[in-house]
N, C-alpha and C positions, 0 to 999 in steps of 0.2 A: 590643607586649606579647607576642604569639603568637611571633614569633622568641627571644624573649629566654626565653620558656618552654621553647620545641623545643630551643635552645642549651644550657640546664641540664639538660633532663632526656636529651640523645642525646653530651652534653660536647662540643659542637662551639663553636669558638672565636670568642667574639661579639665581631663587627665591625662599623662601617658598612657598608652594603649599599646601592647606587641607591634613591633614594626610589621610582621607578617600580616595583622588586620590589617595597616592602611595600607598594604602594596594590595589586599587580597579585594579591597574597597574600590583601590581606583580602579582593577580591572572591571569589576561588577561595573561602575559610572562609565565605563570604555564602553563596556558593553552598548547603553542607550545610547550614550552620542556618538559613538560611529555608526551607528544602525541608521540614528537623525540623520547624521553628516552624509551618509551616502545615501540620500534619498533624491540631495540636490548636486553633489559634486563628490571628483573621485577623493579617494584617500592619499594624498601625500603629503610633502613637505609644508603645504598651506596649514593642512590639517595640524600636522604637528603644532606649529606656529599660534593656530587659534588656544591652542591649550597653555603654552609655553608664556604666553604674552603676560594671559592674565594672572598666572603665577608669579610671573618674575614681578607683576605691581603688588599683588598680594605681601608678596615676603618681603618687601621693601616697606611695606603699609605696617606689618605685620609682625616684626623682628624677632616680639617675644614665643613667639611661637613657634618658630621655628630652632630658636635657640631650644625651646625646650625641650623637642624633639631631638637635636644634635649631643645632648648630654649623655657622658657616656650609663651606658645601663647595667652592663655586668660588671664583676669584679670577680678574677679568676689566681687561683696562684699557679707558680710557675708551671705544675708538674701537672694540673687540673687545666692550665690551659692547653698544653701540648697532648694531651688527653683528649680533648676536643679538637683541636687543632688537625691532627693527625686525619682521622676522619674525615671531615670535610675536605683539606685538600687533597685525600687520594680520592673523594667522588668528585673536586673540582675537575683535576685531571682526566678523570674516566671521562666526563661529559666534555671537557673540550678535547679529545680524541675525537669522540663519536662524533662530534660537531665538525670533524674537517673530513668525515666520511662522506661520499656521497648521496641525495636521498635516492634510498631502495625500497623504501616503504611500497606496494602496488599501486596502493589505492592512492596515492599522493601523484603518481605518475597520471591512471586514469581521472582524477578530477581534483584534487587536492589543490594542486599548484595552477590549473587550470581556475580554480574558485578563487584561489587568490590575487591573482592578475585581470581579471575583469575590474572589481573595484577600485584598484591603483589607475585605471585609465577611464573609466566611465561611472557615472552614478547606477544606482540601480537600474538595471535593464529587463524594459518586458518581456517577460513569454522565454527570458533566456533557458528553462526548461526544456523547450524543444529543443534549444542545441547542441544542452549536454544537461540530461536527465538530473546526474548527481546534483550537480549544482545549485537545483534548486531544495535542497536539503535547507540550505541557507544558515547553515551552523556561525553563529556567531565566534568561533575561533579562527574562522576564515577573514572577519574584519579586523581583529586583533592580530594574527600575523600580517594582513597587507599593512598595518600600523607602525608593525614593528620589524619586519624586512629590512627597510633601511632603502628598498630599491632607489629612490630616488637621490640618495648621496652616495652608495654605490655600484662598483661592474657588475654586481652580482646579487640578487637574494641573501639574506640570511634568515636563516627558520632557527633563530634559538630559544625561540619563546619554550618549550618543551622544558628545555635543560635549565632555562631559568627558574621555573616552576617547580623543577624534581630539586634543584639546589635551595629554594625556600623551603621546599619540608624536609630537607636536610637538616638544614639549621635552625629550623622552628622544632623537630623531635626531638634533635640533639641538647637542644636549649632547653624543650623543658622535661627531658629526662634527667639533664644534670640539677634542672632547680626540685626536682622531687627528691632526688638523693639528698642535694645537701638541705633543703629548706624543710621539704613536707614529704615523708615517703610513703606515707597512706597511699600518695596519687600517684607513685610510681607503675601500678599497674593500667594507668590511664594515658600514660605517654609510651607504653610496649605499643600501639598500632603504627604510627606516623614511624617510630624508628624502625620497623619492621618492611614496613612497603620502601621506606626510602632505599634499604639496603634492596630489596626485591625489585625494583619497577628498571634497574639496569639492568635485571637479570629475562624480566617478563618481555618489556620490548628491546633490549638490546640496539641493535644499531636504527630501529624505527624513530630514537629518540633525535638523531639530527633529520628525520622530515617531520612536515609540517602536518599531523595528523592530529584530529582532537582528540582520539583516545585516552594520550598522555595527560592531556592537562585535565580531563574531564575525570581522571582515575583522580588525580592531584585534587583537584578543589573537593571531588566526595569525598577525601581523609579530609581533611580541611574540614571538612560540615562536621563530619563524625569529630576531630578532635577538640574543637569546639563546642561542642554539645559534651561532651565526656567532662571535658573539665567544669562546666556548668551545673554537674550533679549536686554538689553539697552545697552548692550556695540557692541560695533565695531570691524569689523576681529584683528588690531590692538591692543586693550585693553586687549586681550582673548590671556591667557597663552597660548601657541602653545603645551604645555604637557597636557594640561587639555585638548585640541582638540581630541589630539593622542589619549589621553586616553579614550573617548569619541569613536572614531573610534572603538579601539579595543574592549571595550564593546557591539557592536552592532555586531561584528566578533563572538566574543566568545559566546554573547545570543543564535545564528543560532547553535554552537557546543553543546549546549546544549539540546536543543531541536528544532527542524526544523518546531514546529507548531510556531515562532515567526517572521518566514519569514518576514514580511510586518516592521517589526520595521528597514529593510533595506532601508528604506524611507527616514531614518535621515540622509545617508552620501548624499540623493540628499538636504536634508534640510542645512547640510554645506554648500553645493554651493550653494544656493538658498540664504543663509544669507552671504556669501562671507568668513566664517570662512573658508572655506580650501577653497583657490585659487588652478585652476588649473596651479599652477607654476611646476616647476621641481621638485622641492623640496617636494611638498606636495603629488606629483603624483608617484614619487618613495617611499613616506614615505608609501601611502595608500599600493602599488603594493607590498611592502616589509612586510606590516602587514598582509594581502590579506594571502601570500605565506608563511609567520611564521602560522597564526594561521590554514589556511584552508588545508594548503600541506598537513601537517602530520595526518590531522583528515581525510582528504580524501584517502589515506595509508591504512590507520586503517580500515576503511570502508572498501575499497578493500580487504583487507588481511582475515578482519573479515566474511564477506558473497558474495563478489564476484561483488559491485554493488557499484557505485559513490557515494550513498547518500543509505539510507537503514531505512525504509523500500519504496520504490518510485523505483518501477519498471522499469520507463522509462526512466532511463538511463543505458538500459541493453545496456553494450559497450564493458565489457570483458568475454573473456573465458577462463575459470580457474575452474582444476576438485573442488574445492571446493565451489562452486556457489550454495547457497543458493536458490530450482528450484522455480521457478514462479509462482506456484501456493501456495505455501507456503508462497511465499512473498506477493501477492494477497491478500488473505486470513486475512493475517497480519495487511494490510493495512484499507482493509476494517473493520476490528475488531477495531482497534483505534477510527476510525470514528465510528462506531456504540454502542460498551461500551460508548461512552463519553455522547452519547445521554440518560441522566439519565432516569432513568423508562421502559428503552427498554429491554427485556432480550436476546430475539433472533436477534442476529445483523444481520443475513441474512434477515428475514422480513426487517428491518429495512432502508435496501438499498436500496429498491423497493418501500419503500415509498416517498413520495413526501415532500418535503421540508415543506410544511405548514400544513400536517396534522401530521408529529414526531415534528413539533415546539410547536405545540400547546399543545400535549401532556407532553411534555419537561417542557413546563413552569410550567404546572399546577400545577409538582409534586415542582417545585422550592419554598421555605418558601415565607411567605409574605413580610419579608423583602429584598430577594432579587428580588421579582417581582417589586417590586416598584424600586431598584437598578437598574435590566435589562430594565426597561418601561423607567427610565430616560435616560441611555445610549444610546439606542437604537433613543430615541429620539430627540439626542443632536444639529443632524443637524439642528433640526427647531430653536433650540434655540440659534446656533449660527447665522444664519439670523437675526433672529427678533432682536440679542443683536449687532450684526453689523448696522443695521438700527437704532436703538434707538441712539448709542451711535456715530454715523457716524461725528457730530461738535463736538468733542473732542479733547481736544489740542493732538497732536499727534497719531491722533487714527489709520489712516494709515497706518504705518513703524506697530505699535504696533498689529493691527489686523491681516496684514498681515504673520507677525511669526507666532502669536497666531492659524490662521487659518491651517496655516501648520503643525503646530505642533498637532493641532488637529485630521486633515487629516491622519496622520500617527495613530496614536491610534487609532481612528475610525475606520482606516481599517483595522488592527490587531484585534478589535473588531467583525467584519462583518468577519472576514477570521476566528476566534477561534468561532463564533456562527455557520458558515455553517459546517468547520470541525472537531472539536473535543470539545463542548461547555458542557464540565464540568468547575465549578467556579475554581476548583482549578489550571487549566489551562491560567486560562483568566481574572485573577484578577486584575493586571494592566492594560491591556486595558481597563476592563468595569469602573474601577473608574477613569483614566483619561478621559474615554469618558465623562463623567457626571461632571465630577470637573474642566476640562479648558474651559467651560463656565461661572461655578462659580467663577475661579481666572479672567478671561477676567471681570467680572461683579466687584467682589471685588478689581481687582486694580486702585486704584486711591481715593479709597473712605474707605478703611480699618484703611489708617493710622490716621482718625479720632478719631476711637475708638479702637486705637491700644493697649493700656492698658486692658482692658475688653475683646480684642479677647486673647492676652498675657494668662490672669489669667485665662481664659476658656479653651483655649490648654491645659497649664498644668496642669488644675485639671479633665478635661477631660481624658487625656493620666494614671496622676494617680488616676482615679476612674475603668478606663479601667483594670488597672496594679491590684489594689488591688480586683478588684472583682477576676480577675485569679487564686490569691493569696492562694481560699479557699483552694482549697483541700491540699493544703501544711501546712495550722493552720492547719486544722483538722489534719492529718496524727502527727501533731507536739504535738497537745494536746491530740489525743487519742490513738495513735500508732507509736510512737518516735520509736520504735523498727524497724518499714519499712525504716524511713531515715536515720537511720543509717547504717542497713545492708549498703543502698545505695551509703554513703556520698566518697568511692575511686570509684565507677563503676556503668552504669546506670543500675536497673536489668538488668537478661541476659533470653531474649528469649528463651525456650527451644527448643532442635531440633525435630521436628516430627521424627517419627517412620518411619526408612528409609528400602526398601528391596535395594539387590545388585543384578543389569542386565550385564548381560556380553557383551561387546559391543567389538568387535573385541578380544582381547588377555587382556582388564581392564575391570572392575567393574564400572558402572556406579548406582550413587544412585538415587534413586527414591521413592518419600513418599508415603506409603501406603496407608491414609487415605485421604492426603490432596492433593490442589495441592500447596503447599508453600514448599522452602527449607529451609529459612532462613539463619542460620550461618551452614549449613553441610558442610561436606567435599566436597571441587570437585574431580572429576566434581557429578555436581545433575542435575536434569532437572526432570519435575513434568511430560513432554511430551517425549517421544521417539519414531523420528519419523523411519518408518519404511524403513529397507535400510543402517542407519547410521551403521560408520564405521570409525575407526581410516585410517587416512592415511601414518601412519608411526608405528613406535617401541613406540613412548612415546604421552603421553599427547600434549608436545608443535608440534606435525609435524602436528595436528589440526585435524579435521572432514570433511566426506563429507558422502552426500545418493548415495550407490551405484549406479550405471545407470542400467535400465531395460535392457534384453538382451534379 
C-alpha cells in the first residue's frame, strides 16, 4: 500500500519489488508510528486495528495491486525445488524448536521483557529511567515486539519476531543464491554473505533467538543493508528501483533506533551519494529530511519523555530541564557499564576504565574461543588485505568503478568494526561488522572467478547451510525420541519462564516489585525494577504521570 502511494505521489515507476523490501519497509514505517502511537496510548489490539482498517479499504479500493503482488514469482523444477525446500524447512523447524524454549536470554530477564510491557499498558511514561535505567535505552525493537506479542489475544507473550526475521534472510539468501546460479553467476559471489550468517546466527545466539533481545534483529537488518548495497554494484543511479533506495535509507534510520552502538553504519547514506543512488535533487533531499523526521522525531520524544536526555544513555546532550531527568551520575555510571561489561572477562568495570586500551584488549581476546580469534585476527586485519588485493588485481577489466564501491563499502564496516572493538566488543554486538570486515575482501577476491565453478560452490552452499540446519536439529530428535511429552506440552506456547520470588516496596502511595534473590524480573507485574534508586518517587496519582529521584534539600 505505502509503495504504491510513494510511487504516485514522487511518479516513480511501480514495479514488483522482492517481497523481503516490502516486509523490511513496513517494519522501517512500524518503526515511526508506533514511536507516534505511543506517545498518546498503549500498544495493543486498537493499534493493530488503526493499521488493519485502512488496509482492508485500500485493497478493496485497490484490487490491481494487490493482485500484482500475489502472482506467483519463481518458477522451480522438481529437484531445484526440493533443493531449496530442504533448507528452509530444517531452519523452519530449528526456529520453531527454539521458539517453544524458554527465554534465557539475561538481559531480556533484567529489562527486555520488562521494556516491553510498559508500552502494552501505558503511553510513554516520564522519568521511567529512574525505575529501571535500561529502559530508557528506548530501542525501538521494544515497540515492535509489544506489537507483535500478541499479548492482548493471548495467555501468554510471544517473542517470535527474532525467528521471523532469521527465516526472511533465510529465504531472501537462499532466493538469490539460486537466482545467480541459474540467471547471472557473476553475482554469485554477492549472495555468499546472507547465506553464510543465515546458516551462522542459529549457531551465534542459539537459544537467545526465542527472547526478545534486539541483537538478533539488529545483526538481521545490517545483512539486509549490506545485501542491498552489494547487489546495487553494477547497476547505475538509474537502473536502481528508487523504493529499494528508500528503503535502504530507512533501514540505516531505524538500525541507529535500535541500538546507538551502530552509529558508523551512518556511512551508507554518504555511500548513496558517493555512488550517485540518491542525487542531491529536491526530491531526494525532501524524501531523506522527511524520513530523517518520521523515524528520529518520535524516538527522540520518547527519549525525552522517557529520562530527560536527546539520546540516552550519552550524557552530552544534557540540553533539557525537566523534573524528571534521569541525574548524571546515574547516567554516567550507566554509560560506562556498557562499555565495560561488554569487555568479556572483566568483572569490575570501574577497574576496567582506567585501564588502557591494549592491556583489557589483550585480556579480551585471550578469553575469546579459537575460533573466533582467528575470526577477530582476520577482521581486524582486513585493511592489509584490501591493499595487497587492490594491487594484485589493479589490470582487471573494470576493476576501478568495481574497487572503488567495494572499498567504501568496506570502509563503512570496518569502522563499525573499530568503533564495536573500542566500545562495546562483545560478539553478539558486533557480528556483522566483523564478518563483513573479513568476507568483502573474499567477495572482492571471488568476483569474477566463482562463476567458473559456480555449480560446486551452488551444492556446497546448500549442503553446507543443511548440515549447519540438521546439526541444530539435535536436541529436538532427542526431546522427539525420548521425551515427546516436553513438545508437546510445548506445541500452542514457548515454555513460560517462571517469575522470581518478588517482595513489595512502597514507592510513593504504589508498590513497586523487587526480586528477592535475583536481579532479573522477567514476566512480573510492573512496575519491577531489580535496583531502587534512592530518592524515587511517583510524580503524580498513577503509574503513567511517571518517576523522578527527589532533589536533595
Amino acid at each position: 500500500m505505502l509503495y504504491n502511494l510513494l510511487s504516485n505521489i514522487f511518479g516513480w515507476k511501480f514495479t514488483k519489488v522482492p517481497a523481503y523490501l516490502l516486509s523490511l519497509f513496513g517494519l522501517c514505517f512500524l518503526t515511526g508510528y508506533l514511536a507516534i502511537y505511543s506517545l498518546f496510548a498503549p500498544i495493543n489490539v486498537i493499534t493493530h486495528l488503526t493499521l488493519i482498517i485502512p488496509l482492508a479499504f485500500y485493497a478493496v479500493k485497490r484490487k490491481a495491486v494487490f493482485k500484482l503482488f500475489l502472482q506467483p514469482r519463481l518458477s522451480f523444477s522438481k529437484t531445484e525445488f526440493l533443493f531449496l525446500l530442504l533448507p528452509v524447512l530444517i531452519i523452519v523447524l530449528n526456529l520453531l524448536y527454539l521458539n517453544t524454549l524458554p527465554v534465557l536470554h539475561t538481559d531480556s530477564g533484567l529489562y527486555h521483557i520488562q521494556a516491553i510491557k510498559w508500552p502494552q499498558y501505558y503511553p510513554v511514561v516520564p522519568g521511567i529511567g529512574n525505575l529501571l535505567s535500561q529502559i530508557g535505552y528506548n530501542s525501538s525493537f521494544f515497540l515492535w515486539s509489544a506489537f507483535f506479542s500478541g499479548v492482548s489475544l493471548t495467555s501468554q507473550p510471544i517473542y517470535a519476531l527474532n525467528s521471523y526475521l532469521v527465516l526472511l534472510l533465510t529465504v531472501t539468501g537462499l532466493t538469490l543464491f539460486r537466482a545467480a546460479f541459474t540467471k547471472d553467476k557473476s553475482k554469485m559471489a554477492y549472495s555468499i554473505f546472507p547465506v553464510i550468517l543465515c546458516g551462522l546466527i542459529p549457531i551465534i545466539f542459539d537459544r537467545a533467538i526465542a527472547s526478545p533481545t534486539p541483537d538478533i534483529a539488529l545483526t538481521v537488518i545490517l545483512a539486509f543493508i549490506f545485501t542491498i548495497q552489494i547487489y546495487q554494484l553494477g547497476k547505475s543511479g538509474k537502473e536502481i528501483n528508487a523504493f529499494e533506495t528508500l528503503t535502504l535509507v530507512l533501514l540505516v534510520l531505524t538500525a541507529f533506533t535500535i541500538k546507538i552502538s551502530v552509529a558508523p553504519i551512518a556511512g551508507v547514506l554518504l555511500y548513496l551519494i558517493f555512488t550517485e543512488q540518491v542525487k542531491l535533487s529536491k526530491q531526494w533531499v525532501m524524501l531523506v529530511a522527511a524520513s530523517g523526521l518520521f523515524i528520529f522525531g518520535p524516538w527522540f520524544i520518547r527519549n525525552i519523555i522517557q529520562t530527560g536526555y536527546l539520546v540516552y544513555p550519552f550524557p552530552y546532550l544534557d540540553i533539557f530541564t525537566v523534573d524528571w531527568k534521569v541525574p548524571m551520575p546515574i547516567v554516567l555510571d550507566e554509560m560506562n557499564m556498557i562499555k565495560s561489561f561488554a569487555k568479556e572477562g572483566a568483572n569490575d568495570w570501574q577497574r576496567v576504565l582506567q585501564t588502557s586500551f591494549w592491556v583489557w584488549v589483550k585480556s579480551w581476546y585471550s578469553y575469546q574461543s579459537t575460533y573466533y580469534k582467528f575470526i577477530l585476527a582476520g577482521a581486524a586485519l582486513s585493511p592489509l588485505f584490501m591493499v595487497i588485493l587492490g594491487y594484485l588485481k589493479r589490470e582487471a577489466p573494470g576493476f576501478t568503478n568495481l574497487y572503488k564501491k567495494l572499498l567504501a563499502l568496506w570502509f563503512i564496516y570496518y569502522a563499525g568494526f573499530l568503533f564495536w572493538l573500542y566500545f562495546v566488543p562483545s560478539i553478539r554486538f558486533g557480528v556483522t561488522f566483523i564478518y563483513l570486515s573479513l568476507l568483502i575482501p573474499i567477495i572482492f577476491v571471488l568476483q569474477g572467478t566463482i562463476s567458473k565453478y559456480s555449480a560446486f560452490v551452488y551444492v556446497l552452499g546448500i549442503t553446507i547451510i543443511l548440515g549447519l540446519g540438521l546439526n541444530q536439529l539435535r536436541d529436538l530428535v532427542h526431546f522427539l525420541r525420548f521425551q515427546p511429552a516436553v513438545i508437546q506440552a510445548r506445541l500452542m506456547y514457548q515454555e513460560y519462564h517462571p517469575v522470581p520470588a518478588l517482595a513489595p516496596v512502597k514507592v510513593s502511595h504504589v508498590n513497586v516489585w523487587r526480586p528477592v534473590k535475583e536481579l532479573v524480573c522477567w514476566d512480573a507485574p510492573i512496575p519491577c525494577t531489580y535496583h531502587l534508586v534512592k530518592g524515587l518517587e511517583l510524580r503524580g496519582k498513577d503509574l503513567a504521570s511517571g518517576f523522578r529521584i527527589k532533589s536533595k534539600e
